[in-house]
N, C-alpha and C positions, 0 to 999 in steps of 0.2 A: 345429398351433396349437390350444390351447383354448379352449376355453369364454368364460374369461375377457378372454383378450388378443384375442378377435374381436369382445367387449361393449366392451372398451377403442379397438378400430378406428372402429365404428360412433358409439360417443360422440363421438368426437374430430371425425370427419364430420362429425356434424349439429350441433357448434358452429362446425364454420367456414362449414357451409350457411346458419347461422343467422348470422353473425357476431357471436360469442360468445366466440372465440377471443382468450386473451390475445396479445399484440405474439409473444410465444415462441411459443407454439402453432400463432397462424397460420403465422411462416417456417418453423418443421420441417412445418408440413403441407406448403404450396408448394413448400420444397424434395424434400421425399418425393417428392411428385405430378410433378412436372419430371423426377425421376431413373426414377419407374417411366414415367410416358409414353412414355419413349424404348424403352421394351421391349415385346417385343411375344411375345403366345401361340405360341414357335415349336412348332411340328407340328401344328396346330390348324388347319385348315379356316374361312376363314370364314363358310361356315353354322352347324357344328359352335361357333364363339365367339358368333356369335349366338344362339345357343342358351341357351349358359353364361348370359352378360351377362343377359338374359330371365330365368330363375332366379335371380341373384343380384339382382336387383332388387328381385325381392318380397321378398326374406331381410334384404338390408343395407342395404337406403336406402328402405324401401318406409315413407311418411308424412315423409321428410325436408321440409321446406317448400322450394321458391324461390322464397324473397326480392328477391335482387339478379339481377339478367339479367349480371349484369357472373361472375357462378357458374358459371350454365348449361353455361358450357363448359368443366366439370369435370366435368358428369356422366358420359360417357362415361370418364374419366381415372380416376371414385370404383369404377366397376364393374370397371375393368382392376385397381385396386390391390385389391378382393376376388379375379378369375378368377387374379390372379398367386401369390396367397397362400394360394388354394387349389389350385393347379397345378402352379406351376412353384417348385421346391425352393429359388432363389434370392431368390424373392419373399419368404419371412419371414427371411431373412437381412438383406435390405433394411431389412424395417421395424424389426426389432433392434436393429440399426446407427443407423435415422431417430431411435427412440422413445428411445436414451440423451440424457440432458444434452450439450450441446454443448462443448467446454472453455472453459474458464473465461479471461480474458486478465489482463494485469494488472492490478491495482488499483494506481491512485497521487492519495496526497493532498498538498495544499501550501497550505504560509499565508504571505501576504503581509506586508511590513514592519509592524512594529503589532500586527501579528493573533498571536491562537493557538488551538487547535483542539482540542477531545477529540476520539478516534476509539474506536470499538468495534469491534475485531476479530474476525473468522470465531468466532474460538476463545473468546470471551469478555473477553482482554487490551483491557486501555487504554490509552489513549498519547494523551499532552496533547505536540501538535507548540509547540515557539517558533516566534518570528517567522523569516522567510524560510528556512523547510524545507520539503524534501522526503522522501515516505513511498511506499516503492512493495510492496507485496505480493506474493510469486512466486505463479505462476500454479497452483503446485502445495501452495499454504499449507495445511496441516493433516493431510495423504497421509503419511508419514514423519517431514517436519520442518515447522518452522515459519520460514518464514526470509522476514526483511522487510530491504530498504535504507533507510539515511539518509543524507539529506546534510543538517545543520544540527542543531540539537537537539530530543530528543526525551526523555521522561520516561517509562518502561514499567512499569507493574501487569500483569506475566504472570501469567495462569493456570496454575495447576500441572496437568502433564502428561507423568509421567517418561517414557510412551513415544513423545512427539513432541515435542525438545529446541526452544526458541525461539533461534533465533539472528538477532541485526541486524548486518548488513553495513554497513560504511560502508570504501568506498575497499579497500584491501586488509589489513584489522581485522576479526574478526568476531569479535562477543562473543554467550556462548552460553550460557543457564540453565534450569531447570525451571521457575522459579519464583519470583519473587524482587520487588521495586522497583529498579531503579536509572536512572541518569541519563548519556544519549550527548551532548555536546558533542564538533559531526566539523563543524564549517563549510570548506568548498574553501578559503575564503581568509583562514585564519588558520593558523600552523604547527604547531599540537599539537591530537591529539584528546584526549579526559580521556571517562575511565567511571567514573564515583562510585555505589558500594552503596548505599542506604538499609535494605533487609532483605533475607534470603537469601544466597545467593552467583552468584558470577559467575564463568567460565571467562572468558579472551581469547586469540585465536588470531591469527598472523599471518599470510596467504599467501604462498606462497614459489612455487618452479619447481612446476610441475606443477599449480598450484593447490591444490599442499599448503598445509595448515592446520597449522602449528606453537604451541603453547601460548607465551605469551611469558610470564612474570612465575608469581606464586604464583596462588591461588582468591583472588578480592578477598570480602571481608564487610565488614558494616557499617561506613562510614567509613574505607573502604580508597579510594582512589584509582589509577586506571593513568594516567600522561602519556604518551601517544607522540609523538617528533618523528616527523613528516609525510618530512624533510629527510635526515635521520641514520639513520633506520630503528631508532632507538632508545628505549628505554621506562624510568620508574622510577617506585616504588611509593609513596603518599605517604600519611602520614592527613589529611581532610578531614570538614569540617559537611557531609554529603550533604545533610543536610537544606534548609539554607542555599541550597547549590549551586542546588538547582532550588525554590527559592520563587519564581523567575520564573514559576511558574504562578500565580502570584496577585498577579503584575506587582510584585513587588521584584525588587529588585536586589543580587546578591552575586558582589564579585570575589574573588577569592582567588588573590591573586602576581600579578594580570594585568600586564599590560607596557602603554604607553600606546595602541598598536595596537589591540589584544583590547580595550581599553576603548572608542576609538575607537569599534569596529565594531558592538559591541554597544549601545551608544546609538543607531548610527542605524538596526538592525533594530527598537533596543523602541520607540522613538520618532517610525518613521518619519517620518525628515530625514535629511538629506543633512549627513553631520558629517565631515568629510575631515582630515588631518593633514598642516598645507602641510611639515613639516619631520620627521628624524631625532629623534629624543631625546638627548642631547646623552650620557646613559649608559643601561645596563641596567635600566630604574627600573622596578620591580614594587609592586604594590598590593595590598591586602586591605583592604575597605573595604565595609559595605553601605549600599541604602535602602531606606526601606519604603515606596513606590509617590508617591514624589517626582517633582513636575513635573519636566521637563528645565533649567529655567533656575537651580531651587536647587540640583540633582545638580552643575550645571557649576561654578557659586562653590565647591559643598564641595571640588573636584576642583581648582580653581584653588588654594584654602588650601592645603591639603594636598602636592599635587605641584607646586607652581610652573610650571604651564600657565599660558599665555592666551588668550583665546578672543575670537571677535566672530560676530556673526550680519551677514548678509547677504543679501538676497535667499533669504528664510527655508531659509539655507544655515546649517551651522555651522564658523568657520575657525579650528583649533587649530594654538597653538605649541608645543612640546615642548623645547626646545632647551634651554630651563634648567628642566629635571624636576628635585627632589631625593627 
């Protein structure tokens, strides 16, 4: 051991002698101190440890204060963890082992109906979550790759970094780029995921046996669209307003083909209310249609014009009919 990593022992002491120690510092000292306790000087005499202990006192803890009496009974434990690491060959294996970063768990963000969230990742990426999603960070983000899950949508400004590929997981989709804008709509309960370019490009993969990752479709770029049915296991390439798509981040509104369902559903995340579809749609009836940060009661008459819906509120519920959509 040197010089240096025995000024690094001694420091670390006398902040938690002092209680000084940040929330981190003190559990890996405590846990250090509990794991070397249990060990003991073996071939040592105890006069001969006596001895030691007496010398290492004046060397490595000598003007330490004690403060708390609730301490005290680590002195003995601070002296074993100097006579170990000067002793015994497993002792600085130990502290080695103590003194790394402890692993990291996951990280996961989420917003509530209504709500939406910028996040600032490890890496520098940003990612503006929509209403009722999920963000979970692997626990090994930045090491190799960079790889985050969603469930719901998410808007991503990667940082460019050719030798740690970004990839977001949603379901058994993983879409993967250096560097780029683009926009994941993956909600559980609606039937198509869609990844729309803004700048850069975009790889998409789909899992298969093994947890092979198979490429499905072309390299999407700017205003390229991927649809996947969720159902069919099937995908097609579409051009689309990327831009459009995710102006949900500055709370409009843009459907493109939605079906009366996906329209449904997305009012009552942006809007937090309870907006339900008591019936079927009476056909296949898709929409393109936006708004630009309209109350929910004018969004609903444009949507009544338009598609021959009708609607009532209730028990500040909202009850849609569909049945004669045109």
């Amino acid at each position: 051991m040197n010089t240096k990593e025995s000024a690094e022992i001694k420091a670390l002491l006398q902040k938690y002698q002092a209680d000084e120690c940040t929330p981190d510092e003190r559990a890996r000292v405590e846990a250090w101190l509990e794991q070397l306790g249990k060990t003991s000087l073996t071939g040592i005499t105890p006069s001969a440890e006596e001895r030691i202990l007496n010398r290492i006192r004046k060397r490595v803890i000598k003007g330490i204060p004690s403060r708390s009496a609730g301490r005290r009974v680590y002195v003995l434990q601070y002296l074993k963890v100097a006579a170990l690491l000067l002793l015994v060959p497993g002792g600085f294996l130990l502290y080695s082992k103590w003194k790394q970063p402890a692993p990291q768990a996951l990280q996961q963000y989420s917003t509530a109906r209504g709500e939406r969230k910028v996040l600032t990742l490890p890496d520098s990426t940003i990612v503006t979550l929509n209403s009722s999603s999920v963000l979970t960070i692997s626990a090994d983000f930045g090491e190799k790759k960079r790889i985050v899950k969603l469930t719901g949508e998410g808007f991503f400004q990667v940082k460019h970094d050719a030798s740690k590929p970004f990839i977001v997981s949603t379901g058994n989709i993983q879409t993967q780029v250096l560097g780029t804008q683009f926009n994941v709509h993956a909600y559980n309960n609606e039937s198509e995921y869609k990844i729309a370019v803004v700048s850069g490009m975009v790889s998409v993969g789909e899992k298969q046996a093994a947890n092979k990752v198979v490429t499905i479709g072309k390299v999407l770029t700017r205003n390229l669209m991927l649809v996947y049915n969720l159902k069919a296991h099937q995908h097609y390439i579409k051009t689309a307003d990327a831009d459009k798509l995710s102006a949900w981040q500055n709370g409009q509104l843009y459907f493109d083909e939605a079906t009366i369902p996906e329209i449904t559903s997305t009012l009552s995340r942006m809007y937090n209310i309870d907006v339900q579809l008591q019936d079927k749609p009476g056909r296949n009836c898709k929409y393109t249609i936006g708004f630009n940060s309209q109350p929910l009661d004018k969004v609903l008459h444009v949507l009544s014009q338009l598609t021959g819906i009708t609607y009532q509120y209730t028990n500040h519920k909202v009850f849609i009919q569909s049945q004669n959509c045109h």
